[in-house]
N, C-alpha and C positions, 0 to 999 in steps of 0.2 A: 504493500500500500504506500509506503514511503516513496517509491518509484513518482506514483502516480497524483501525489499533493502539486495543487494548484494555486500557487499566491497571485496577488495584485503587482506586485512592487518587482522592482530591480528589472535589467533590459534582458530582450529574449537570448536565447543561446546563441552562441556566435555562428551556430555548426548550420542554423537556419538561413544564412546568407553566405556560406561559402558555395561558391561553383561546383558544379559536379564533375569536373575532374578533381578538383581538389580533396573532395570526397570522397571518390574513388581509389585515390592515390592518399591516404593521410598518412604519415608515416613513414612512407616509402622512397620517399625524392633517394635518389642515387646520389645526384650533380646538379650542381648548376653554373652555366657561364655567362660569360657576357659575347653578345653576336655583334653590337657594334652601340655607339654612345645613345646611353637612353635604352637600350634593350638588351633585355637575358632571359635568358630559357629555363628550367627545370623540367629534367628527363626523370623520369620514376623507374624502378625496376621493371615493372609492366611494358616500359618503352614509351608510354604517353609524355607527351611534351606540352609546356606551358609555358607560355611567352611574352613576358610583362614589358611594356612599353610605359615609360616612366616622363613625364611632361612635369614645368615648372607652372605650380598654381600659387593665385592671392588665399591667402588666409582668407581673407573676406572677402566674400562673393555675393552677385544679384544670385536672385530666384535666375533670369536669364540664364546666367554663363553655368550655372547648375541644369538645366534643363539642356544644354548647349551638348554638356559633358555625358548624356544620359545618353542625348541622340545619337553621340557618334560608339557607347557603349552597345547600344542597341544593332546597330550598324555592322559595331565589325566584332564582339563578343559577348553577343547572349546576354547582353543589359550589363554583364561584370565588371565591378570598377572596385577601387579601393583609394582612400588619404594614406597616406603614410603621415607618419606622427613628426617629418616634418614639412609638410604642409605639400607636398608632391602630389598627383594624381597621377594612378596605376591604370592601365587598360590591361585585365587579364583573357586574355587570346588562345587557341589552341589552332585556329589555321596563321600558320605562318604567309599565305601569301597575302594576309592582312596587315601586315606590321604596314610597309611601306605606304599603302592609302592611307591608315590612321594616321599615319606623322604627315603627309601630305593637311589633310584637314584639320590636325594642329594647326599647324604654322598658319594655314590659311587666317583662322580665329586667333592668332597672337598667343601661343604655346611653345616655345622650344624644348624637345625632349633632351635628356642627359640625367644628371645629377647620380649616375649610378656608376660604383665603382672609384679608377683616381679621378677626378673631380668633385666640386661642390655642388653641394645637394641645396635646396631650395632651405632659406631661411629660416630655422623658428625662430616666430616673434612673438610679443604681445600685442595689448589695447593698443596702446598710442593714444594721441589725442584727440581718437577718431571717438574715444569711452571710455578711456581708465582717467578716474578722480587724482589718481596720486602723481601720473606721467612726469617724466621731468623731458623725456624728450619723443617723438613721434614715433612710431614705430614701423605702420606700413609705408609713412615715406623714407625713410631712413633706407629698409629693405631695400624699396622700387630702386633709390637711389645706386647703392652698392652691387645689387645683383647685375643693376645694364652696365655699370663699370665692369662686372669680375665675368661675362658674359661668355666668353670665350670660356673659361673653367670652368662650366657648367655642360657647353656642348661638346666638350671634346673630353679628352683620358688624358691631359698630356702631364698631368700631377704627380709626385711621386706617391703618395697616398690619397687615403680620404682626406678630406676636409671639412669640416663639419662649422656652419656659422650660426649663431644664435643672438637674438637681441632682446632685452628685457629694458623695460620704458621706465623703471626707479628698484631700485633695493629690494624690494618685496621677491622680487625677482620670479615671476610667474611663464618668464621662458625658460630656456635650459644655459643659462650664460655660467652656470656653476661646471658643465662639465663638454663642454664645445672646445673645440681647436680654438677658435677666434671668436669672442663675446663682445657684443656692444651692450654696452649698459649705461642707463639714465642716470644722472646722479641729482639730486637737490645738493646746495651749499649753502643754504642759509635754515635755521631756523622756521618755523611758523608763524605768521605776523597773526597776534591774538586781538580777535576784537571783541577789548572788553566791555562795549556799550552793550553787544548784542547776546556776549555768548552765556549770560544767565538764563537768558531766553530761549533761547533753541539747544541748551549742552546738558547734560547729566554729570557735576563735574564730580564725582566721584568713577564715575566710568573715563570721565576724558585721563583722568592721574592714572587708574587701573592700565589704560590703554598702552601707557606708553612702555615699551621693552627695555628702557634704561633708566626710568624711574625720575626722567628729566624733569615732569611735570607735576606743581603742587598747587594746592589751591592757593588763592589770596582774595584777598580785597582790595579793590584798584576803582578809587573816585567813589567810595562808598558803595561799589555793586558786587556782589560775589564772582570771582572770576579765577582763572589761572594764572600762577607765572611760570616761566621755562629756564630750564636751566643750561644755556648755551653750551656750557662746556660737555652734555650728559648726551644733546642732542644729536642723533644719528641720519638726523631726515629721514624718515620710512613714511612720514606721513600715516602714521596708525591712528595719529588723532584728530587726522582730518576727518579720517574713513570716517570715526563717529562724533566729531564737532565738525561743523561747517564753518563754526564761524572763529577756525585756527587755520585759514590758506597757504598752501607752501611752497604754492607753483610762483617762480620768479623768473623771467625772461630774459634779464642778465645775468641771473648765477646759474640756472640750470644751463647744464648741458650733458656732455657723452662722454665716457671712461672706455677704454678698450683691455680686455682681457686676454688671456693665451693659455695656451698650452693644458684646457681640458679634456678629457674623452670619457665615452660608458663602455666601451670597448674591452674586453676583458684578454685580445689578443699581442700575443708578444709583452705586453705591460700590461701590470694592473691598473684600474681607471685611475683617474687623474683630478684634481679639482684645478680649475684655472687660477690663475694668479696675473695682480694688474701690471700692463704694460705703460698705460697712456693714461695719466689721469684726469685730464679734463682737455674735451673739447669742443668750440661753443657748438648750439645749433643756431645753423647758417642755412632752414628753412630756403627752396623745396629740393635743392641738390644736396646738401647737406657736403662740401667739395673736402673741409679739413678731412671728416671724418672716412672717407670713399678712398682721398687719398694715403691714409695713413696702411686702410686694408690692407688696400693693394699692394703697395711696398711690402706689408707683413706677409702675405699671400709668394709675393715673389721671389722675398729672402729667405724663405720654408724651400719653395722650389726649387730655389737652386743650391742649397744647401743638403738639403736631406737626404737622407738612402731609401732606397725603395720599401714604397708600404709603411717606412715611418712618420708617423704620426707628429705635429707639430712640438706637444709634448716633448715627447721622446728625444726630438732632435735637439729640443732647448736641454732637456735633463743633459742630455750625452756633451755638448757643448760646455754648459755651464752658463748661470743663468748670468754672470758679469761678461762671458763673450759673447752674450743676445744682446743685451745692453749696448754693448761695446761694435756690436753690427749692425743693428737698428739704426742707431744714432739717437736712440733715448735718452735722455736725461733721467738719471736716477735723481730721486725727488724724495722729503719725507714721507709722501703716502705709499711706497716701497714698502717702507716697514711695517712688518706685519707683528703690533704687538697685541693681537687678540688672544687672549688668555687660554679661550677654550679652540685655539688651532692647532695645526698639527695633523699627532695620530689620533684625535679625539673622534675627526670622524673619518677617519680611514677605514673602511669596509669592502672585502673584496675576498675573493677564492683563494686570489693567491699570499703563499706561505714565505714572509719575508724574512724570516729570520732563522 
């Protein structure tokens, strides 16, 4: 009877939207390779074959360009599609003389296939300032920006590894900028400008003090009204007490801007994963190209390239080098936000398979 209990809640089984070769085949893949940029196969011991065609998509999409994506599934593989988690659309095929019309009807609609293998894979990002409350910097134009710069890494293999790019829009960090080769991230620099006319009126100040993660914030009384004060020095900007007072804003147009990070992966091959660590610590947004930040990449993208040994990972090549001959090739300026004296860093969250000691 347990088999057969029926709830309300949680999404259907996964197994109810996989293809029926994949069903057929669960388990059994032999191999799989790549046939050319943007496309690989998976042979099953059965012999069946299955042929993913891998296209660069917007996070955020019309109903259109989703119905766009449906059509041409319908088209050339039995309705099959899949997101990859970072933001890619798959076409899952099983006649291969469909590969080549579907990427013809990409491109037609403004799709370049790739991102599989050595090259870079399509973005994760966040909100941006398209929806997140806390943003310090935009997110899908930052992307748009960077990807038609690094455009050529996308369509072609010519990388010595993966490349993985990630951007997260403030500290909360709700993309993957913690464990990506190359992270953009938003930063605040200033504090929360507190308005204490308003914020008796619309705040819970016991929840606004609760809220904050450093414990920066305590109540007061300011012109006779109940209110907060902040403690500069405690403050981290994460914006946690905007989330629940509005009327603590921390978005600033001259101090916000973009941090760039290195050398993360979730990858558990050849090295265990990796957390990133900062390269670039502020710079500005320069709204709709965003030109510092594009250019800073690409240089980082180009001194991995020509530097590293095959299949190694960005990481890896800074580990093996040493993080003062990055510095020292970049043309970085080591800065105090370099140091890293977070108390609970380290091995504190180091967690992986592999046995270091």
């Amino acid at each position: 009877m347990a088999d057969e209990r029926r709830t309300d809640y949680g999404p259907p089984h996964y197994e109810k939207f996989l293809p029926p070769i994949i069903k057929e085949n669960y388990g059994k893949w032999k191999y799989h390779e790549l046939l050319k940029p943007g496309v690989m196969v998976h042979v099953s011991e059965s012999g069946a074959k299955l042929f993913t065609v891998r296209a660069g998509s917007p996070r955020l999409m019309s109903v259109d360009k989703i119905r766009m994506y449906a059509d041409l599934a319908d088209k050339y593989c039995g309705g099959y599609l899949r997101f990859t988690s970072r933001h890619n659309v798959e076409f899952l095929l099983t006649e291969q003389s469909n590969i080549d019309p579907l990427i013809d009807d990409l491109k037609k609609i403004g799709h370049p296939v790739g991102g599989i293998a050595n090259s870079i894979s399509a973005i994760v990002h966040t909100q941006g300032w398209i929806h997140c409350h806390s943003a310090a910097t935009d997110a899908s134009g930052v992307v748009k920006a960077v990807m038609d710069d690094l455009y050529e890494y996308f369509t072609e293999t010519k990388l010595p590894g993966k490349l993985r790019i990630a951007l997260a829009c403030c500290l909360n960090m709700c993309g993957a900028v913690h464990c990506s080769d190359i992270a953009i991230l938003g930063i605040h620099r200033r504090p929360p400008k507190v308005d204490h006319e308003n914020l008796y009126k619309m705040c819970e100040i016991p929840n606004v003090s609760a809220s904050c993660p450093t414990a920066a914030i305590r109540p007061a009384t300011v012109d006779g009204k109940a209110s907060v004060e902040v403690d500069e020095d405690r403050c981290m900007f994460c914006a946690n007490c905007f989330t629940v007072c509005p009327a603590m804003p921390l978005a600033d147009p001259l101090n916000d801007g973009v941090s760039i990070w290195v050398g993360g992966k979730v990858s558990n091959a050849r090295h265990e994963p990796m957390f990133s660590k900062l390269a670039i610590p502020f710079l500005p947004n320069n709204p709709p190209r965003w030109p510092e930040v594009t250019s800073a990449i690409r240089k980082l993208v180009e001194l991995w390239a020509s530097n590293a040994r095959k299949y190694e990972r960005m990481g890896e090549w800074i580990e093996r080098i040493g993080w003062p001959k990055f510095f020292q090739m970049s043309g970085i300026e080591f800065q105090k936000e370099h140091i890293d004296d977070f108390k609970h860093a380290g091995l504190t969250f180091k967690r992986s398979t592999h046995l270091t000691f």
